[in-house]
C-alpha positions as CSV (number, residue, x, y, z in Angstrom):
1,X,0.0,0.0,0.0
2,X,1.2,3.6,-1.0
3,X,1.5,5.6,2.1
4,X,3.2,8.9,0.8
5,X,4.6,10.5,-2.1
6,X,6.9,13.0,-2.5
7,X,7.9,14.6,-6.1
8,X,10.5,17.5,-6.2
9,X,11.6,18.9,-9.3
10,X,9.1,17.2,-11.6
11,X,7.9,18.5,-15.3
12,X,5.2,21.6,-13.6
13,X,6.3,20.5,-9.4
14,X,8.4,22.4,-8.0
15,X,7.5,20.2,-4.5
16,X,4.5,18.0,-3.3
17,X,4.0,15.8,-0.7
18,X,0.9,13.5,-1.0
19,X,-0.3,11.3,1.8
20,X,-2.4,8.6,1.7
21,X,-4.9,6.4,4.0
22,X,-5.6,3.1,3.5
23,X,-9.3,3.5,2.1
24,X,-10.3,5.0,-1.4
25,X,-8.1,8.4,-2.0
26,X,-9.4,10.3,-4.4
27,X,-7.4,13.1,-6.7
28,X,-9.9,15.6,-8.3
29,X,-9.1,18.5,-10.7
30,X,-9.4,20.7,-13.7
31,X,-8.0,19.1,-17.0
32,X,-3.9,19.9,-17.1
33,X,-4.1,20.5,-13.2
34,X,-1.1,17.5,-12.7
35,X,-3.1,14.5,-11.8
36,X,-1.3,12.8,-14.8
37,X,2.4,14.3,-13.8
38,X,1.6,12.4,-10.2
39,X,0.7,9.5,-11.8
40,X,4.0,9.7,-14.0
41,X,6.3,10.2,-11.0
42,X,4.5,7.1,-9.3
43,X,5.2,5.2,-12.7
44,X,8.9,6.6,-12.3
45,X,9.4,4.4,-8.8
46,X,7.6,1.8,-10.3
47,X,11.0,1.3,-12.8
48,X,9.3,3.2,-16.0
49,X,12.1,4.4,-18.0
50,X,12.8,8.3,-18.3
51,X,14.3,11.0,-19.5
52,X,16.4,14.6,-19.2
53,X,13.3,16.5,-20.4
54,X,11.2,15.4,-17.8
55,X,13.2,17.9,-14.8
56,X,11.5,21.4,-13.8
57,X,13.2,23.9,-15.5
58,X,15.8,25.4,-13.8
59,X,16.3,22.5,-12.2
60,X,19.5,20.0,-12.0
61,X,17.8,16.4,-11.0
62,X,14.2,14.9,-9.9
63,X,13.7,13.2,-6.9
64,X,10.7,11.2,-6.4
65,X,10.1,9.0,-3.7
66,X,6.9,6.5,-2.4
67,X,6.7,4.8,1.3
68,X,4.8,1.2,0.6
69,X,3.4,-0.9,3.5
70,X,4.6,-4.1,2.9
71,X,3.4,-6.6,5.4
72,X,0.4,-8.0,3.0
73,X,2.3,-9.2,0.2
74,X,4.6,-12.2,1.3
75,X,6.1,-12.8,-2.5
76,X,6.8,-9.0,-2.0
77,X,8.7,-9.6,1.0
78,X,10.6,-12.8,0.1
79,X,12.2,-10.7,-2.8
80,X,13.3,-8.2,-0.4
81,X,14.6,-10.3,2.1
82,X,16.5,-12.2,-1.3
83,X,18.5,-9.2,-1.9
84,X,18.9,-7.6,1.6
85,X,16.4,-4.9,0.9
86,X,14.4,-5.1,4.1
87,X,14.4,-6.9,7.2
88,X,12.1,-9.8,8.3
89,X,10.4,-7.5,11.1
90,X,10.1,-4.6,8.8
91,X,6.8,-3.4,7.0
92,X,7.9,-0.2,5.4
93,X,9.4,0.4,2.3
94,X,11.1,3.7,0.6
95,X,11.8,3.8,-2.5
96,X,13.6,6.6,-4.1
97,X,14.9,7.8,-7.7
98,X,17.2,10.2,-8.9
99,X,17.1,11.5,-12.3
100,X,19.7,14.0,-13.6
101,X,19.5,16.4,-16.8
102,X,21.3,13.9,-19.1
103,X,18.5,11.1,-18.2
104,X,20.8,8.7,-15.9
105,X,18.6,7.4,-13.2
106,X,19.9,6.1,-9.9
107,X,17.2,4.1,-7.7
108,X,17.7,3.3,-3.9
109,X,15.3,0.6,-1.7
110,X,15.5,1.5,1.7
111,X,18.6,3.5,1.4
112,X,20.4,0.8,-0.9
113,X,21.2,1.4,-4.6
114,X,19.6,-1.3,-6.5
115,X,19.5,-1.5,-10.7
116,X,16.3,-0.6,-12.8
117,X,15.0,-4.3,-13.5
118,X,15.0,-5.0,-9.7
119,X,12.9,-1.8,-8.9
120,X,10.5,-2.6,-12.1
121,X,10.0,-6.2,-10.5
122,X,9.3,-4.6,-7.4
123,X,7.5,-2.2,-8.5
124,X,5.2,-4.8,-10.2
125,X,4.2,-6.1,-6.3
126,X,3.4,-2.6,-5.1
127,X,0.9,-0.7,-7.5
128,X,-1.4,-2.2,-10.2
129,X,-1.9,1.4,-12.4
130,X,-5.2,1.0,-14.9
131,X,-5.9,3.4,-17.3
132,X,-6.3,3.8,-21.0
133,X,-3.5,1.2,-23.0
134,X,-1.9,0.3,-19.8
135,X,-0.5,-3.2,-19.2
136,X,-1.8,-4.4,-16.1
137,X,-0.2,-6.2,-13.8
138,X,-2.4,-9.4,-14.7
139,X,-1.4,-9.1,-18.2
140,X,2.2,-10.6,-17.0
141,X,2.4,-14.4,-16.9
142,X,4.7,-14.6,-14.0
143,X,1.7,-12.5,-12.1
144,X,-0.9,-15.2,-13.0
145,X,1.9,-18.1,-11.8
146,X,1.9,-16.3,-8.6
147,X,-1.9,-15.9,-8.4
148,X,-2.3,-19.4,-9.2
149,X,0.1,-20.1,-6.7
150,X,-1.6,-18.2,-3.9
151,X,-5.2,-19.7,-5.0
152,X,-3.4,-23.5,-4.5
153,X,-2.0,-23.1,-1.3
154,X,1.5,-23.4,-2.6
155,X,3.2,-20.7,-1.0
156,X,5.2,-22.8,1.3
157,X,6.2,-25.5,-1.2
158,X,7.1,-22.6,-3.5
159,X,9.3,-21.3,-1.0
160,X,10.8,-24.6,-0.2
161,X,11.9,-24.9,-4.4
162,X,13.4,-21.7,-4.3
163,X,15.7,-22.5,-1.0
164,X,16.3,-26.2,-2.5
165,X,17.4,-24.1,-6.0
166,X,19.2,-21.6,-4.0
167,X,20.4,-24.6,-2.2
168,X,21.6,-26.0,-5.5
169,X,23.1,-22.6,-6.6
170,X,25.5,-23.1,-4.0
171,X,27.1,-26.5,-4.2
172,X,27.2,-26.1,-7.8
173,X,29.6,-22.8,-7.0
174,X,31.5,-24.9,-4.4
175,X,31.9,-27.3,-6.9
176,X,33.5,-24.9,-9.7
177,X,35.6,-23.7,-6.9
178,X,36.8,-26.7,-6.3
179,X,37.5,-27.5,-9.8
180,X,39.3,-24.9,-10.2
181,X,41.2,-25.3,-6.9
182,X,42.2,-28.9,-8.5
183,X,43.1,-27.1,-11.4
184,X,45.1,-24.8,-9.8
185,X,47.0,-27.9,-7.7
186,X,47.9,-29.7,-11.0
187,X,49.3,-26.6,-12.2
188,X,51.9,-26.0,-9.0
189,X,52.7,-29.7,-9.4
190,X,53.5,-29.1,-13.0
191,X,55.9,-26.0,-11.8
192,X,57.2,-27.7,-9.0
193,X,58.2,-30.7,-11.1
194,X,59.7,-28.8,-13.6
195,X,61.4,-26.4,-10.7
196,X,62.7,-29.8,-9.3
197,X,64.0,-31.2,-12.5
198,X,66.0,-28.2,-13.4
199,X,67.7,-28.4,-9.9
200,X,68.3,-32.1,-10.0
201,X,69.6,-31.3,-13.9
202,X,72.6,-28.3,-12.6
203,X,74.2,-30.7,-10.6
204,X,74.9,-28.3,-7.0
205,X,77.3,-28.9,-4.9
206,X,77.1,-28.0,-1.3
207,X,77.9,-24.5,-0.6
208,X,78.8,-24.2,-3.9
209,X,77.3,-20.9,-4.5
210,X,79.7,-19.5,-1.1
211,X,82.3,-21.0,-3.6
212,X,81.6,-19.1,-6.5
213,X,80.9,-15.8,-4.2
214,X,84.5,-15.9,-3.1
215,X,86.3,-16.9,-6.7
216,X,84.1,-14.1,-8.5
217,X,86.5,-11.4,-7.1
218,X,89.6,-13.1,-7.5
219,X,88.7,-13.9,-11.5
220,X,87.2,-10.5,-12.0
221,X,90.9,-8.6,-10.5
222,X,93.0,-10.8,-11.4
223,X,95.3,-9.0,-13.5
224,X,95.5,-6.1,-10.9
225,X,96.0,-8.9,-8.2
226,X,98.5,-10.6,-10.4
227,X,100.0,-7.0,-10.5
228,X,100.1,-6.5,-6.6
229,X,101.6,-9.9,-6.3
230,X,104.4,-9.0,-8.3
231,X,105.1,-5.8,-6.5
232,X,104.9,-6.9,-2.8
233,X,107.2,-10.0,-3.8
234,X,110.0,-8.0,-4.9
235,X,109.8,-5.5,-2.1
236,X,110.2,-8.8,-0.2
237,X,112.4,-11.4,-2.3
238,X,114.1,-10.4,-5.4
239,X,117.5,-10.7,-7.3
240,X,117.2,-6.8,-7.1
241,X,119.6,-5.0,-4.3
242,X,118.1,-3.7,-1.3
243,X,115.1,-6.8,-1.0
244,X,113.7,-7.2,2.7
245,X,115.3,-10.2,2.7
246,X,118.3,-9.3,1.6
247,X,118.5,-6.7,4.0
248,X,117.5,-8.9,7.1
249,X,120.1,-10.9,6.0
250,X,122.6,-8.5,6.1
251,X,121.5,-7.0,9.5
252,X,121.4,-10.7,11.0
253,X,125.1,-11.1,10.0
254,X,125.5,-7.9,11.9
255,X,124.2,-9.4,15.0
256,X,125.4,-12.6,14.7
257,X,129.2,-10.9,15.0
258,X,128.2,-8.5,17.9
259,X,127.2,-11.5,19.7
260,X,130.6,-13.5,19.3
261,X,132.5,-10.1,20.1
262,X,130.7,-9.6,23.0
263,X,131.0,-13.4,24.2
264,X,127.2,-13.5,24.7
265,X,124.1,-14.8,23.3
266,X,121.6,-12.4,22.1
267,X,117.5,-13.1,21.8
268,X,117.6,-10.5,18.6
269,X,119.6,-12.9,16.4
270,X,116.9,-15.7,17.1
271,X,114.2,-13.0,16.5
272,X,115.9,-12.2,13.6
273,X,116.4,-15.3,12.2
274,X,112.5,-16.8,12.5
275,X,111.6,-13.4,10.6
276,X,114.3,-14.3,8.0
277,X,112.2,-17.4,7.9
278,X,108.8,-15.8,8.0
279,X,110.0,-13.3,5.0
280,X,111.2,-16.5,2.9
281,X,107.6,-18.3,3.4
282,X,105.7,-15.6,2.6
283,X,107.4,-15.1,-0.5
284,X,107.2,-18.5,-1.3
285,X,103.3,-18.5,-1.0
286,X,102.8,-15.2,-2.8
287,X,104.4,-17.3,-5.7
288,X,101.7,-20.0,-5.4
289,X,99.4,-17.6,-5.3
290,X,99.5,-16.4,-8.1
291,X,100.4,-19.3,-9.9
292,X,96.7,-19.9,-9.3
293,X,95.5,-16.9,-10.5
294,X,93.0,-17.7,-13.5
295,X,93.3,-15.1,-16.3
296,X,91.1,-16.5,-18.8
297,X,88.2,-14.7,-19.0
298,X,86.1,-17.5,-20.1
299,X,86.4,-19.2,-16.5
300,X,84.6,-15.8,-15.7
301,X,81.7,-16.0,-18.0
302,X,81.2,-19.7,-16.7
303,X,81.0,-18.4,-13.1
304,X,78.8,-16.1,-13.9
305,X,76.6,-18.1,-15.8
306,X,76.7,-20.8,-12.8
307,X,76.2,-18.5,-9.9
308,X,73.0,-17.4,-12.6
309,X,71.7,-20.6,-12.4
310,X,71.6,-21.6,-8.8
């Protein structure tokens, strides 16, 4: 049942507000008074379609909205409740519609936006409009289903189909879900065999990529290291004059006769002497060193490549 109307902005209305009882309500007037235009703005929350030209000029938008009663009309109420319109212990319902100057319509149950077919199927539980080539609401064949319906008593079992297909709706989501979950698995296997495969396939070796981390800089200087080498082991041991060795040698001969002049043993010669040593072996492994210096700058791309690959 209509309980109020109010239309702003529409064709002649600037604003009205119409209320209603719930007995006969009768709208009298002059021809062109408006009793059409409020029949037209009821049609408008009833999901007509409209238009730009329909707005008061001057005007932006048209806002029209109806408060139904709703606690009669139990198909009414299940659609609601379907689509979160309305809430089991509720028996109002407002409807409003929006309608700018371009003709784009926005339409609101209770507050939330719903799209134009849902508010014409609403709209086809709330107001049965007759008048001169008007389709009436018993003109529609899924109204006479529903009448037939009511006259049989099959409300309930009606209800019942429509939770079993809802019911039905459901699992046969799950099941796509799960499809595609299974889906999904076979396609990680596939990765993860092929992942596994081209790990098994590079042949790794424990700490192998430590390995490469540590040669990487040696390969990648080597001809400067090479170069350093070369430099510290002649300041240290070289047929050149004036080598550290040579010159610990020469200073330990020194010593050696101070202590047999002086008759006594000194702790600088033995000092002396394991340096002389220390000198020798560190010349000796700078030489191995860099006898394993690789300078082939292949061995670097293959390092590279390798430490790519793991």
């Amino acid at each position: 049942m209509l309980k109020e109307l109010s239309i702003k902005n529409y064709a002649l209305i600037e604003s009205l507000n119409l209320s209603f009882s719930d007995k006969l309500n009768i709208v009298t007037g002059e021809t062109g008074a408006g009793k059409s235009i409020i029949i037209e703005a009821l049609e408008l929350i009833l999901g007509s379609r409209a238009s730009g030209d329909i707005i008061r000029k001057g005007a932006k938008s048209t806002i029209i909205t109806g408060v139904f009663q709703v606690t009669e009309n139990s198909e009414l109420k299940s659609i609601l409740t379907e689509h979160n319109l309305i809430d089991s212990d509720e028996e109002e319902l407002i409807i409003r519609r929006e309608i700018d100057l371009s003709g784009r319509s926005k339409s609101f149950c209770n507050d939330r936006p719903i799209t134009l077919n849902l508010l014409e199927e609403i709209g086809n539980f709330l107001v049965d409009i007759h008048g001169q080539n008007e389709h009436q609401i018993l003109l529609k064949q899924v109204n006479q289903q529903n009448l037939l319906d009511r006259y049989g008593n099959l409300d309930s079992l009606k209800n019942e189909v429509r939770n079993m297909y809802l019911k039905w709706q459901e699992l046969l989501n799950r099941l796509e879900s799960l499809q595609l979950t299974q889906s999904e698995r076979e396609q990680k296997i596939d990765l993860y065999r092929y992942q596994l495969q081209e790990i098994n396939s590079a042949n790794l070796r424990l700490d192998e990529d430590t390995e490469i981390e540590s040669l990487l800089p040696q390969i990648k200087n080597a001809e400067k290291i090479m170069s350093l080498i070369e430099q510290a082991h002649k300041y240290l041991y070289s047929d050149e004059e004036n080598n550290i060795y040579d010159s610990l040698n020469k200073t330990y001969k020194v010593l050696n006769d101070v202590s047999n002049l002086s008759n006594k043993e000194l702790s600088w010669t033995s000092t002396l002497e394991n340096i002389i040593s220390q000198v020798k072996d560190i010349s000796i492994e700078l030489e191995q060193f860099k006898s394993k210096l690789d300078l082939d700058p292949r061995k670097l791309e293959q390092l590279v490549d390798r430490q790519d690959l793991i």
